[in-house]
One Martini backbone bead per residue (centre of mass of N, CA, C, O) as a GRO file, in nm:
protein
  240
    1UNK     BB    1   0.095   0.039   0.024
    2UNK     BB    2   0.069   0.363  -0.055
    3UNK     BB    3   0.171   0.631   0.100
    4UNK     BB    4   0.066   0.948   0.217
    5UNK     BB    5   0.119   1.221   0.089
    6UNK     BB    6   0.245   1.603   0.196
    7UNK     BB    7   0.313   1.947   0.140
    8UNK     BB    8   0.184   2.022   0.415
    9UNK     BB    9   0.318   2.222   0.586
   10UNK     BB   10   0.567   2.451   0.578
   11UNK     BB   11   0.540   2.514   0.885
   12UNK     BB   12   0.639   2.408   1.256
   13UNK     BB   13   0.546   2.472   1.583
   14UNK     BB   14   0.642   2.277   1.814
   15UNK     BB   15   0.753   2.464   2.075
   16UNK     BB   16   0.690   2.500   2.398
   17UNK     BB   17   0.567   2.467   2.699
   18UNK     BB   18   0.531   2.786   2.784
   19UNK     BB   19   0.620   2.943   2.500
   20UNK     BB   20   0.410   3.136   2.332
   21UNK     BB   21   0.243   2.989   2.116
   22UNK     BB   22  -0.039   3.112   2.155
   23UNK     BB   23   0.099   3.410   2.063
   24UNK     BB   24   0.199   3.307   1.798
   25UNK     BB   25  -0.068   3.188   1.661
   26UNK     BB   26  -0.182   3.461   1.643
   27UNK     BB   27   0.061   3.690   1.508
   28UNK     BB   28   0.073   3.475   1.238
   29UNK     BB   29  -0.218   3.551   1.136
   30UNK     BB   30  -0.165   3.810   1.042
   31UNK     BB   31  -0.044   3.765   0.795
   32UNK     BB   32  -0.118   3.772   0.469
   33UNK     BB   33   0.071   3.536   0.375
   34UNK     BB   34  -0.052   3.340   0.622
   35UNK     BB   35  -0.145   3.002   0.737
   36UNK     BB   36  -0.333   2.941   0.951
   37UNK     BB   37  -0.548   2.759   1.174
   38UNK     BB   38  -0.717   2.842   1.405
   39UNK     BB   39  -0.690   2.597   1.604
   40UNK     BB   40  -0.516   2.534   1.853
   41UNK     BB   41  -0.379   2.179   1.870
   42UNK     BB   42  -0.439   1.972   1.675
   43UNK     BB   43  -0.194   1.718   1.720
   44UNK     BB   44  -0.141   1.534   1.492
   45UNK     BB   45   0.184   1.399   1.524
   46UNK     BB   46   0.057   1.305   1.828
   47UNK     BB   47  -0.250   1.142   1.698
   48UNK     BB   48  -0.226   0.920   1.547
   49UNK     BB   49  -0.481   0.679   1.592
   50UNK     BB   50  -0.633   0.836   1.864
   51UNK     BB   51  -0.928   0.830   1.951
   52UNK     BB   52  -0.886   0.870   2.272
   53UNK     BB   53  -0.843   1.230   2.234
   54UNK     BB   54  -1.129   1.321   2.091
   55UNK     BB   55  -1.417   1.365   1.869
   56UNK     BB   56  -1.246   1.617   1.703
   57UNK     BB   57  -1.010   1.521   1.604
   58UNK     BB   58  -0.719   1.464   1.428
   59UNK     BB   59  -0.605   1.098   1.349
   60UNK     BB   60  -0.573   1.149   1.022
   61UNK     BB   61  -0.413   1.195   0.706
   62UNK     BB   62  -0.691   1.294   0.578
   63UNK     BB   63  -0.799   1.504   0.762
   64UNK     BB   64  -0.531   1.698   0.773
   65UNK     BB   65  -0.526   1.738   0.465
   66UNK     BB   66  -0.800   1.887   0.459
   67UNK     BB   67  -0.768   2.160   0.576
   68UNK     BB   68  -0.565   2.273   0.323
   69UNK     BB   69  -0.715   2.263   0.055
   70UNK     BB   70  -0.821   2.532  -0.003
   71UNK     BB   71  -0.583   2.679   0.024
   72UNK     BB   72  -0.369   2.889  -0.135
   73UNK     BB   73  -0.085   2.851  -0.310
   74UNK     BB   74   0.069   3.137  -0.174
   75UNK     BB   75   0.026   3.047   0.056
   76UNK     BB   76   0.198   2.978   0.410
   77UNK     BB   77   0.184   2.695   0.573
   78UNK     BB   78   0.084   2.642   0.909
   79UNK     BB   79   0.193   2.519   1.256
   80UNK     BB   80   0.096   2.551   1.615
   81UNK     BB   81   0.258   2.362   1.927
   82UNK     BB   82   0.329   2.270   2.248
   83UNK     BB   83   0.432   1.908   2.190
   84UNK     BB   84   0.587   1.838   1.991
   85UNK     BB   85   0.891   1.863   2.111
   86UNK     BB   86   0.824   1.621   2.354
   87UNK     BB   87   0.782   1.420   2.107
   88UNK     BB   88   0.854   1.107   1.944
   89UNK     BB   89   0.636   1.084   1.785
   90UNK     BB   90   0.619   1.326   1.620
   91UNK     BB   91   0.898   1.330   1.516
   92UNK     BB   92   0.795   1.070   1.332
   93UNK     BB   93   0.586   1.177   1.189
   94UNK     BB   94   0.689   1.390   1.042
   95UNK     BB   95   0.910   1.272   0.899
   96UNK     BB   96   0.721   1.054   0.706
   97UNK     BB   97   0.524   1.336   0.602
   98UNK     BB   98   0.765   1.602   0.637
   99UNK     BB   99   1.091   1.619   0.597
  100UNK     BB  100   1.103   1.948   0.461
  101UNK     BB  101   1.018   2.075   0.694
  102UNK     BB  102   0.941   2.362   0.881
  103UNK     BB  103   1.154   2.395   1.207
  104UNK     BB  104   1.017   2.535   1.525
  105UNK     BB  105   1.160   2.673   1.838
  106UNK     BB  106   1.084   2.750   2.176
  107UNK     BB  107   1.295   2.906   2.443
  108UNK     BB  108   1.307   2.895   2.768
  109UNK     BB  109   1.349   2.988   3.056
  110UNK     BB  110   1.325   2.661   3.286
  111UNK     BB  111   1.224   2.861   3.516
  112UNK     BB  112   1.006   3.051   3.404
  113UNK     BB  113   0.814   2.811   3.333
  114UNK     BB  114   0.778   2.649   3.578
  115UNK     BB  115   0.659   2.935   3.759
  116UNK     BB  116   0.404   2.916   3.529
  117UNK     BB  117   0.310   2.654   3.531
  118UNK     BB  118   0.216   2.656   3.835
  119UNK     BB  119   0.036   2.871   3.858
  120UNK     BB  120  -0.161   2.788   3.681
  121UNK     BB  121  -0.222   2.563   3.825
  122UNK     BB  122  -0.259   2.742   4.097
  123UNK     BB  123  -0.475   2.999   4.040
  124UNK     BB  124  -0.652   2.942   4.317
  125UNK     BB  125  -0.420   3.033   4.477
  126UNK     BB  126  -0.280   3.237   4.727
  127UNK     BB  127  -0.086   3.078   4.889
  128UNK     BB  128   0.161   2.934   4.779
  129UNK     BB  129   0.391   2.649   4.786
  130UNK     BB  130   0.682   2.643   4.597
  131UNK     BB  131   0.828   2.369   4.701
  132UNK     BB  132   0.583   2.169   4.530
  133UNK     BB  133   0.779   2.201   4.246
  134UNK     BB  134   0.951   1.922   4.302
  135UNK     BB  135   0.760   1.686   4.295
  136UNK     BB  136   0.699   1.775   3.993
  137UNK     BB  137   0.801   1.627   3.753
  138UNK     BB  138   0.665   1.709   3.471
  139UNK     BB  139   0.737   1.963   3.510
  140UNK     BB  140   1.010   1.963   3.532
  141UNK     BB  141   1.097   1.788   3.253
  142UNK     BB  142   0.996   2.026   3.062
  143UNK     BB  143   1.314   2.205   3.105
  144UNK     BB  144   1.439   1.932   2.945
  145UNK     BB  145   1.574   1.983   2.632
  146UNK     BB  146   1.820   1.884   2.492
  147UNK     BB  147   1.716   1.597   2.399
  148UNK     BB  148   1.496   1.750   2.184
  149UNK     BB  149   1.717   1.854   2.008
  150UNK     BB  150   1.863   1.604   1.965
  151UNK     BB  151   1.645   1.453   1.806
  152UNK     BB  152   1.582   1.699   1.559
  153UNK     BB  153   1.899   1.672   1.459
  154UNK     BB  154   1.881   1.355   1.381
  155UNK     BB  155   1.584   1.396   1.224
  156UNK     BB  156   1.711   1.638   1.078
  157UNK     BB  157   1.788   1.909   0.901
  158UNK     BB  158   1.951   2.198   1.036
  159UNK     BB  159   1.834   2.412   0.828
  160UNK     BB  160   1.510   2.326   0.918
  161UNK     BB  161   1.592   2.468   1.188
  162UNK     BB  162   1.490   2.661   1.471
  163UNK     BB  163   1.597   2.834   1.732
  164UNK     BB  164   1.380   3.046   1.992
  165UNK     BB  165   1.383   3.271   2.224
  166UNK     BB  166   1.132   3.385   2.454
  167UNK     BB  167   1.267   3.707   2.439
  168UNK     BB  168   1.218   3.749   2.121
  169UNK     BB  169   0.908   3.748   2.171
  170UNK     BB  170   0.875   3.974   2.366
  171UNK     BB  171   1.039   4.203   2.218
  172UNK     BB  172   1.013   4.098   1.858
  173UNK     BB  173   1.247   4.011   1.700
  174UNK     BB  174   1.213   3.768   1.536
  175UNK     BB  175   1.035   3.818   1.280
  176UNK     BB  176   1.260   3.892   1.035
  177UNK     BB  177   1.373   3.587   1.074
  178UNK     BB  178   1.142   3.414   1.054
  179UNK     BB  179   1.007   3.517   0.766
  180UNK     BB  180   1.253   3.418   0.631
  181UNK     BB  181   1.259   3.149   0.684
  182UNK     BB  182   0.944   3.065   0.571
  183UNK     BB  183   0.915   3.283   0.302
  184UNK     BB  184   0.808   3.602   0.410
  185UNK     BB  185   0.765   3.939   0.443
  186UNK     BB  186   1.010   4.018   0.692
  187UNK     BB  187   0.869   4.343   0.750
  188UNK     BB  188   0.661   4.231   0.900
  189UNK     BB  189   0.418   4.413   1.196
  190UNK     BB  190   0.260   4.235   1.457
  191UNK     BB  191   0.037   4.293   1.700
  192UNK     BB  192   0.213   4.252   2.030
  193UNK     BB  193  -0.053   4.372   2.272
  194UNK     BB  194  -0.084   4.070   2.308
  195UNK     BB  195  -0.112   3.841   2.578
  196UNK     BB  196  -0.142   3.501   2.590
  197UNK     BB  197  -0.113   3.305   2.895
  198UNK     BB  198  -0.077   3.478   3.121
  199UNK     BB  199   0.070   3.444   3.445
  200UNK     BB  200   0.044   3.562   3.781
  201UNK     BB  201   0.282   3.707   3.966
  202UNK     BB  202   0.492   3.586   4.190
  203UNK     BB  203   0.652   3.594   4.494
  204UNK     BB  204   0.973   3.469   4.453
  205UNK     BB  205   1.223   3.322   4.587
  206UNK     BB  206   1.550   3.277   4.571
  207UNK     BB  207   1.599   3.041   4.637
  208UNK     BB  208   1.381   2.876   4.440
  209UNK     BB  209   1.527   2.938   4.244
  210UNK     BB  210   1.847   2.819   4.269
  211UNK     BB  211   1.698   2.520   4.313
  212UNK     BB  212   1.657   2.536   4.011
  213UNK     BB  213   1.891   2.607   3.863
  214UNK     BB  214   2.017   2.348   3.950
  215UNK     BB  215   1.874   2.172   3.832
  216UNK     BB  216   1.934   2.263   3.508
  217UNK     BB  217   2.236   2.349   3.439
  218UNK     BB  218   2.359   2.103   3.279
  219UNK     BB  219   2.110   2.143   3.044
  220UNK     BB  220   2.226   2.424   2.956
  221UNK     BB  221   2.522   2.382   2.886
  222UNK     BB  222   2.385   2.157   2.659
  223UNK     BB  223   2.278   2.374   2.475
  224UNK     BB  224   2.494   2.576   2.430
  225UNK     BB  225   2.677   2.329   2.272
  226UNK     BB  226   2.437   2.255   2.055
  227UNK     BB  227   2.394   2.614   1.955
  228UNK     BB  228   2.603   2.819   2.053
  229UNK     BB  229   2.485   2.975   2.291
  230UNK     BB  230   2.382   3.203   2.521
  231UNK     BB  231   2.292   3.094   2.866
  232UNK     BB  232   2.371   3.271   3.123
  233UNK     BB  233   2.101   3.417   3.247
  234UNK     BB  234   1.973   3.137   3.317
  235UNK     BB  235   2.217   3.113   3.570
  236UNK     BB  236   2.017   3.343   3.719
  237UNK     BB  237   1.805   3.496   3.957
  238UNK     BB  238   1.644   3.703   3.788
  239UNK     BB  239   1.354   3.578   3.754
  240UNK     BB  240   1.040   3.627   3.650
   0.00000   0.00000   0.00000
């Protein structure tokens, strides 16, 4: 049987969780040349063949083909998901059916992940205690990048992969290297005055930070070597 195979989405924002993805994929709905699906999530790649993941979802190779039937030819079309970084099933469906689309991951400082991702978490809790963040293997596992960067570097060729600092997106810098990377035009500027699923901040102890940062050191020293970057300012405790 002939595998179907697909030429659409032209670029994929794979996530990660808690990385401005929400806010990513408002902002490039803006772009003229962009096509965006408008439901965010749909993360067909993450759940080929799974109808138990629910009566709406997209599951099979047909369903998410036929999304872009309409779509113009002369559209860039993409799609944003916040999980498909962090999941191997993800990057192997990937592979399979559209081995030469481009790839773009958001990269947040991981201490300020975790405790945006607890906030969001216990958003009903008036008085929180930082130190139940260490309990959550899951939560804190999440800001465990370089593992699935090494992924996604072996299954993929690097030229058509982009990593992009969360800080990059909140400043809007972003914009003018993302727009050429995926061959639209690069001087469009989105609406970025509006942020999504920003989670409420709260006085979090010095202590705290320093231990999610040694939590993680060890894999921030292997992301700066595997991508070549400073990320020095992330094992400081200036966060969030």
């Amino acid at each position: 049987m002939t595998m179907t195979t697909i030429n659409k989405p032209d670029f994929i924002v794979l996530g990660g969780h808690k990385c401005g993805t929400s806010s990513l994929h408002f902002y490039l709905q803006q772009h003229p040349e962009i096509y965006i699906y408008p439901k965010k999530g749909i993360d067909f790649f993450n759940r080929e063949g799974n109808r138990e993941t629910g009566e709406n979802c997209i599951t099979t190779i047909a369903e998410y083909k036929k999304l872009y039937d309409q779509v113009p030819n002369e559209m860039v079309v993409g799609e944003v998901s916040s999980v498909y970084f962090q999941s191997i099933r993800a990057c192997q469906t990937i592979k399979k059916y559209l081995s030469h689309v481009k790839l773009i991951a958001i990269l947040r400082n991981p201490v300020d992940r975790a405790l945006s991702n607890f906030n969001i978490k216990h958003n009903n809790v008036n008085h929180r205690n930082y130190q139940e963040i260490f309990d959550d293997h899951k939560l804190l596992c999440r800001g465990l990048y370089s593992q699935f960067i090494n992924l996604y570097l072996k299954e993929f060729d690097k030229y058509i992969i982009r990593f992009y600092l969360f800080e990059e997106l909140k400043k809007e810098t972003l914009f003018p290297s993302f727009f050429d990377f995926i061959g639209v035009n690069s001087s469009f500027k989105p609406d970025c005055s509006s942020i999504l699923n920003e989670s409420q901040k709260k006085e979090i102890s010095v202590q705290i930070k320093l231990k999610l940062i040694d939590f993680y050191k060890d894999d921030i020293l292997k992301i700066q070597d595997m991508l070549n970057i400073d990320l020095s300012n992330w094992l400081t405790a200036n966060t969030y």
